[in-house]
C-alpha positions as CSV (number, residue, x, y, z in Angstrom):
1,X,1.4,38.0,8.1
2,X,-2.0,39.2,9.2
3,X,-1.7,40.8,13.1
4,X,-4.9,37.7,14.0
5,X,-1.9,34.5,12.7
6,X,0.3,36.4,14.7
7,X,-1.7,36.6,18.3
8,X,-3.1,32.9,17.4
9,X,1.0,32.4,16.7
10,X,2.1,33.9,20.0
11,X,-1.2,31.6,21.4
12,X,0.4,28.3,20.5
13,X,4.1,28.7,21.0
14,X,2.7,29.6,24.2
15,X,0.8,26.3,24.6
16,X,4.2,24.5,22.8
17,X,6.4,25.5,25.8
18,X,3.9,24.4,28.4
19,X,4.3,20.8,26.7
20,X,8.0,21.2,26.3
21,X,10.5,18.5,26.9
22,X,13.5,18.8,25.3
23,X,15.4,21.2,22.9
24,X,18.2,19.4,21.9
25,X,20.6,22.3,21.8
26,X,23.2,21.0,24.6
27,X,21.8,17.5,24.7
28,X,23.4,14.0,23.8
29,X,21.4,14.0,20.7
30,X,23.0,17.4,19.9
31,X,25.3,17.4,16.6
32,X,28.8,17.5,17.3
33,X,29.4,19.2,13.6
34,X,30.9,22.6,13.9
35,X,28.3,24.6,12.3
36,X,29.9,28.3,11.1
37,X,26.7,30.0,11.4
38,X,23.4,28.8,13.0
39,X,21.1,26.7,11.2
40,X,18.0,29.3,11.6
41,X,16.7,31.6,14.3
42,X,13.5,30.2,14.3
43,X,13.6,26.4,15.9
44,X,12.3,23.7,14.0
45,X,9.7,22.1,16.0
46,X,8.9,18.0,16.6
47,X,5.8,17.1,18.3
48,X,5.8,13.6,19.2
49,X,2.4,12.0,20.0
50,X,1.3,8.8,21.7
51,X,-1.9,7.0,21.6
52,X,-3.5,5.9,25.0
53,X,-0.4,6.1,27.0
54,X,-0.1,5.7,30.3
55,X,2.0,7.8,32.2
56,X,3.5,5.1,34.5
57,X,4.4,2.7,31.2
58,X,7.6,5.3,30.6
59,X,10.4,4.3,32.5
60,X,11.1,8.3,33.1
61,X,7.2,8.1,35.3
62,X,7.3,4.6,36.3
63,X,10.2,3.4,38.1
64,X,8.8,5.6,41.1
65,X,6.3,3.5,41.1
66,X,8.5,-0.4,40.2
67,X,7.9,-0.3,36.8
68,X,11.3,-2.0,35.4
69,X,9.9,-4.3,32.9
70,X,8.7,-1.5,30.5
71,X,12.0,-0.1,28.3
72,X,11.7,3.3,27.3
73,X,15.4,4.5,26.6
74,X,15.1,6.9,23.8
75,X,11.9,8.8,25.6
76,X,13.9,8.9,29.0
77,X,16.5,9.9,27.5
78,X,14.6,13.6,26.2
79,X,12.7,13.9,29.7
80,X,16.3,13.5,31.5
81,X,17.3,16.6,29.3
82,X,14.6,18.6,29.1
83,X,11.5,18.9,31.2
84,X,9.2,16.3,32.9
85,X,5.9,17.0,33.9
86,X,4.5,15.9,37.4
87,X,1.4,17.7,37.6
88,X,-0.2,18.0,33.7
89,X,-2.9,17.3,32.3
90,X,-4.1,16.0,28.8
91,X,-6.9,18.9,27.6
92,X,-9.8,15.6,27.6
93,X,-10.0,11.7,29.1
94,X,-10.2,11.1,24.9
95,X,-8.8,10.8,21.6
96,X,-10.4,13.5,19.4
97,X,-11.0,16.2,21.8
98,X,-7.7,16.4,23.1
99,X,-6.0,16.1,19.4
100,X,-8.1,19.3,18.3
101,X,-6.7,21.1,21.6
102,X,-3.2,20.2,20.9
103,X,-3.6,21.6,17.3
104,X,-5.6,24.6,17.7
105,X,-4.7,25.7,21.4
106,X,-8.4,26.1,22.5
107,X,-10.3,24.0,25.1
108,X,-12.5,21.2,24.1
109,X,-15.3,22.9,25.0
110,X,-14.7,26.2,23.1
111,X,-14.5,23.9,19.7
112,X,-18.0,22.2,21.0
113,X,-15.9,19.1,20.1
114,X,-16.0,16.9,23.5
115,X,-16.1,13.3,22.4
116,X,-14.0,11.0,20.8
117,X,-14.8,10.9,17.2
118,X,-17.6,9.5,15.8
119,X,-18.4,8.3,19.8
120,X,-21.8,7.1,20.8
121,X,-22.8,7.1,16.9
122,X,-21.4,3.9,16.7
123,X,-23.4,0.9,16.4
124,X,-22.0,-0.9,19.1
125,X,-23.4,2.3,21.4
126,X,-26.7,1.8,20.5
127,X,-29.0,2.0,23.1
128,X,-26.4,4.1,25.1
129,X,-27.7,7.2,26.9
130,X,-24.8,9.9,26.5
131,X,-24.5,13.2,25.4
132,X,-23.3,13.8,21.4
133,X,-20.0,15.9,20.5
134,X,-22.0,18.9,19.0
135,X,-19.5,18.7,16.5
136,X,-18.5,15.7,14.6
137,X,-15.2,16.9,13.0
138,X,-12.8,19.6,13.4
139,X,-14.7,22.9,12.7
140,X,-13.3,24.3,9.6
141,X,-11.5,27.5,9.5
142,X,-9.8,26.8,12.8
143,X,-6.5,28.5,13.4
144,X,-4.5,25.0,13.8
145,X,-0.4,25.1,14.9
146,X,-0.1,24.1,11.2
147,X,-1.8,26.8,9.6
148,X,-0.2,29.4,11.8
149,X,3.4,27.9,11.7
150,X,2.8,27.7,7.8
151,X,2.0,31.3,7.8
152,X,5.6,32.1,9.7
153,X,7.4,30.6,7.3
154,X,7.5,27.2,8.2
155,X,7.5,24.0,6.0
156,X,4.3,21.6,8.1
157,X,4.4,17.9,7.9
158,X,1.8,15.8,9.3
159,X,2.4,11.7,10.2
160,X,-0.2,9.4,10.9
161,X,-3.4,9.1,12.6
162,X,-5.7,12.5,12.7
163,X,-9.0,11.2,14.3
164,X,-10.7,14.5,13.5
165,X,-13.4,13.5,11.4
166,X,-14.0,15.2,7.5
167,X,-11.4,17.2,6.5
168,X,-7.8,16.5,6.5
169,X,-4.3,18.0,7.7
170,X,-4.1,19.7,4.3
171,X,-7.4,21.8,5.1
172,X,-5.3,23.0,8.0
173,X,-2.4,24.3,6.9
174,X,-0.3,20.7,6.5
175,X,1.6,21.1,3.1
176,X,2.4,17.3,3.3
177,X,0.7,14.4,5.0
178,X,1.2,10.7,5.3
179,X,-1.8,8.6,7.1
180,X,-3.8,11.0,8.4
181,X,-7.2,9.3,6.9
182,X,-9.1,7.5,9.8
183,X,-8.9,6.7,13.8
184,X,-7.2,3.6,13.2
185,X,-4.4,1.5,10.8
186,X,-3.5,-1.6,10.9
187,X,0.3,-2.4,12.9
188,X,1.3,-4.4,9.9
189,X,1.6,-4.0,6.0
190,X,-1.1,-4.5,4.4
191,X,-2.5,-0.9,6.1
192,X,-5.9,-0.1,5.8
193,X,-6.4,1.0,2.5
194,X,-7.0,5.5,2.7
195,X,-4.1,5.4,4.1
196,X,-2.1,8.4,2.4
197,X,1.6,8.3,0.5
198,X,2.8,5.2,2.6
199,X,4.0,2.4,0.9
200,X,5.6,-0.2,2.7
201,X,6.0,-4.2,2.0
202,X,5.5,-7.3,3.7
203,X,7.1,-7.4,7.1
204,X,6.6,-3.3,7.6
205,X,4.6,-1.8,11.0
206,X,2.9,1.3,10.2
207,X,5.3,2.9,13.2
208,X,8.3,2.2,11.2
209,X,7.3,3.3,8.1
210,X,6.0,6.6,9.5
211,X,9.5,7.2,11.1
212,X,11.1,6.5,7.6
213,X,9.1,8.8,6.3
214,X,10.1,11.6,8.0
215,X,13.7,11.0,8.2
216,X,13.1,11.1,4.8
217,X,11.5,14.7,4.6
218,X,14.5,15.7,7.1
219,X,17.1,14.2,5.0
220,X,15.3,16.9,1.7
221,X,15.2,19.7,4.0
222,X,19.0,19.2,4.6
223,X,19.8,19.2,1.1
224,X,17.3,22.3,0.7
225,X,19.5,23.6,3.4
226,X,22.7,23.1,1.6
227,X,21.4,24.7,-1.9
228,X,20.3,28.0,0.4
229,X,16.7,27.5,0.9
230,X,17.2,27.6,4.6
231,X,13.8,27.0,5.6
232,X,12.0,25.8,9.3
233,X,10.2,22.9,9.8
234,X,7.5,21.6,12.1
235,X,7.1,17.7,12.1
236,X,3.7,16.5,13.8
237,X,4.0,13.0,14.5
238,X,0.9,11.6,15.7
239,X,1.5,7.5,16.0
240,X,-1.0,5.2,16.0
241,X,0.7,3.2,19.3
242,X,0.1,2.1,21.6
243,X,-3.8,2.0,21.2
244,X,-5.7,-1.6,20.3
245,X,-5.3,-4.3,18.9
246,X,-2.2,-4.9,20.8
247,X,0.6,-6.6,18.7
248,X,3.7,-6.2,17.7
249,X,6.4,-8.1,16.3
250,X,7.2,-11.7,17.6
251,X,10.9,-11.4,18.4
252,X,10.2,-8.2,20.5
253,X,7.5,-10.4,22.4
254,X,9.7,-13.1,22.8
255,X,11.9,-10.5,24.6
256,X,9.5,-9.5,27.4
257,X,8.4,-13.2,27.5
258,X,11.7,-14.1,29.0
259,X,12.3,-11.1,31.0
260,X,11.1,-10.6,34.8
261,X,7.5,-9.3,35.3
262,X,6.3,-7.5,38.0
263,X,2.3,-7.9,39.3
264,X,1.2,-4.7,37.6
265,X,3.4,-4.8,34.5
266,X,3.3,-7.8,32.9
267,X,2.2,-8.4,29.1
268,X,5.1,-8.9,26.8
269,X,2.7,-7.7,23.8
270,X,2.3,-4.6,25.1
271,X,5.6,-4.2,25.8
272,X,6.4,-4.9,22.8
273,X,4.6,-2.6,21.6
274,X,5.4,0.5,23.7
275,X,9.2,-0.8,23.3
276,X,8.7,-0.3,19.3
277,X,7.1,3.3,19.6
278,X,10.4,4.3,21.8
279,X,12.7,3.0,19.3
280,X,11.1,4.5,16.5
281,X,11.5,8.3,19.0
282,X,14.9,7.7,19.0
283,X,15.5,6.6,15.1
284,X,14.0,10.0,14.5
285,X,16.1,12.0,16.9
286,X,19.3,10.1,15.3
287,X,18.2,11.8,11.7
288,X,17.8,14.9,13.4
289,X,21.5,14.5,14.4
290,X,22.8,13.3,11.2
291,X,21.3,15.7,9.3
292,X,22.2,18.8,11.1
293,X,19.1,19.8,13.0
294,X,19.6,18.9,16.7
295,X,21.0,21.9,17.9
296,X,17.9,24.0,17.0
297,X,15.2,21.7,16.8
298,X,12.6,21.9,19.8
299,X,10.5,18.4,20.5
300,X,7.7,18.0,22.5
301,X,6.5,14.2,23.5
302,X,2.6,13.8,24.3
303,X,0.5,11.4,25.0
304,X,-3.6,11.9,23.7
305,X,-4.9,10.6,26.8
306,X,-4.1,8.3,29.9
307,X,-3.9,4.4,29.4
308,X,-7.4,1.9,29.3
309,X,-8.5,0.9,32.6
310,X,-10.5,-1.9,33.1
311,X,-13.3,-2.7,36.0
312,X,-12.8,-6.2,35.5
């Protein structure tokens, strides 16, 4: 490995611990199997991210504050045993220029990058006086945590939406990726049509199908692991929820319908919505477990950028 992917290496495991949560080694998720010799010395990493969450819609964040109508079991679950954050912050108020952060460990600024992606060229900005992102996609040749993890030896997935203009995660060191093409998908099957390597049928979200996806690539690596090939993974799971249009599916509306709101949290759909992304986090900690991985798999849970406020 070349001694530069090795100090840009160092560089984002250093950022990766700042946004740790949980390694599972000790928790409930941890596998109960008696393993005769550790599964690898280097962790397999799972970076979980959300899209336009707010920090008080967890239950971990907001039942300080009398949020009890959100259900977040799977994601309070991690927080309870690992680390919460009090006092963090996301690297921009946006999409795109936190995303690029996240993956390359440098400040929006520093990538010249400070926008969501395309921003203010839109048509519906027209007219709009606001500065441009000097750049209008991730500048290639960046150093991203799936180029450098690649380089150590790791196997890089990438899930769902990039939002980080021409290029792809495969330009960056992702050997497989599944989405990935555009800002936006829709929640249900049919999905937008560049999406990558999906599938799906009638009836699927795009959330679900992600998460089967990848318990998918974890159930290969296990059998990888069984023939010898005992190899590390990292797992980038960037979902498309809870972000506009807000639906989600009927029965899980019905749900929150019928349960008691509170004045500040009250829309079913949404929490519908965010209740789907948490049970899709805790389908994908389960094939962690039943494949062998939990006690040396490291997941971080992230959120692009606070929730959408509204002036009225």
């Amino acid at each position: 490995m070349k001694a530069s992917t090795v100090s840009q290496l160092n560089h984002l495991f250093s950022g990766l611990v700042m946004l740790l949560i949980t390694c599972l080694s000790g928790s409930v998720y941890a596998d109960e199997t008696d393993h005769s010799e550790p599964l690898t010395r280097k962790p397999n990493i799972v970076i979980l991210f959300a899209d336009d969450l707010g920090i008080t819609d967890l239950g971990c964040y907001g039942q300080e504050h009398g949020n009890t109508y959100h259900e977040t079991p799977n994601i309070d679950l991690l927080a309870r045993q690992g680390m919460l954050f009090t006092n963090a912050y996301a690297a921009s108020p946006v999409c795109s220029p936190t995303r690029a952060s996240i993956l390359t460990g440098k400040y929006p600024a520093r990538l010249r990058l400070t926008d969501f992606l395309p921003g203010q060229l839109q048509p519906q900005f027209r007219g709009v006086t606001a500065s441009q992102p000097e750049q209008q996609f991730l500048p290639p040749g960046e150093i991203t945590v799936g180029q450098a993890l690649k380089d150590g030896g790791y196997s890089t997935w990438f899930f769902g939406k990039w939002h980080l203009g021409k290029g792809t995660p495969a330009d960056f060191g992702f050997e497989q990726e599944y989405g990935a093409q555009q800002s936006e998908a829709n929640r249900f099957y049919p999905f937008k049509k560049k999406q990558k390597n999906l599938g799906g049928k009638e009836g699927d979200t795009i959330t679900d199908v992600l998460t089967q996806k990848a318990a998918e690539l974890i159930r290969e690596q296990r059998k990888q692991w069984d023939s010898g090939q005992k190899q590390p993974f990292l797992l980038y799971m960037s979902y498309y929820l809870v972000h506009m249009p807000i639906k989600a599916r009927q029965e899980a509306i019905a749900y929150f319908e019928a349960k008691k709101k509170t004045k500040k949290w009250k829309r079913a759909d949404y929490a519908a919505m965010l209740k789907i992304l948490d049970d899709n986090v805790g389908r994908l900690m389960q094939a962690l477990k039943g494949n062998g991985f939990a006690d040396n798999t490291v997941v971080v849970f992230y959120s692009d950028n606070g929730g959408h406020t509204c002036t009225s």
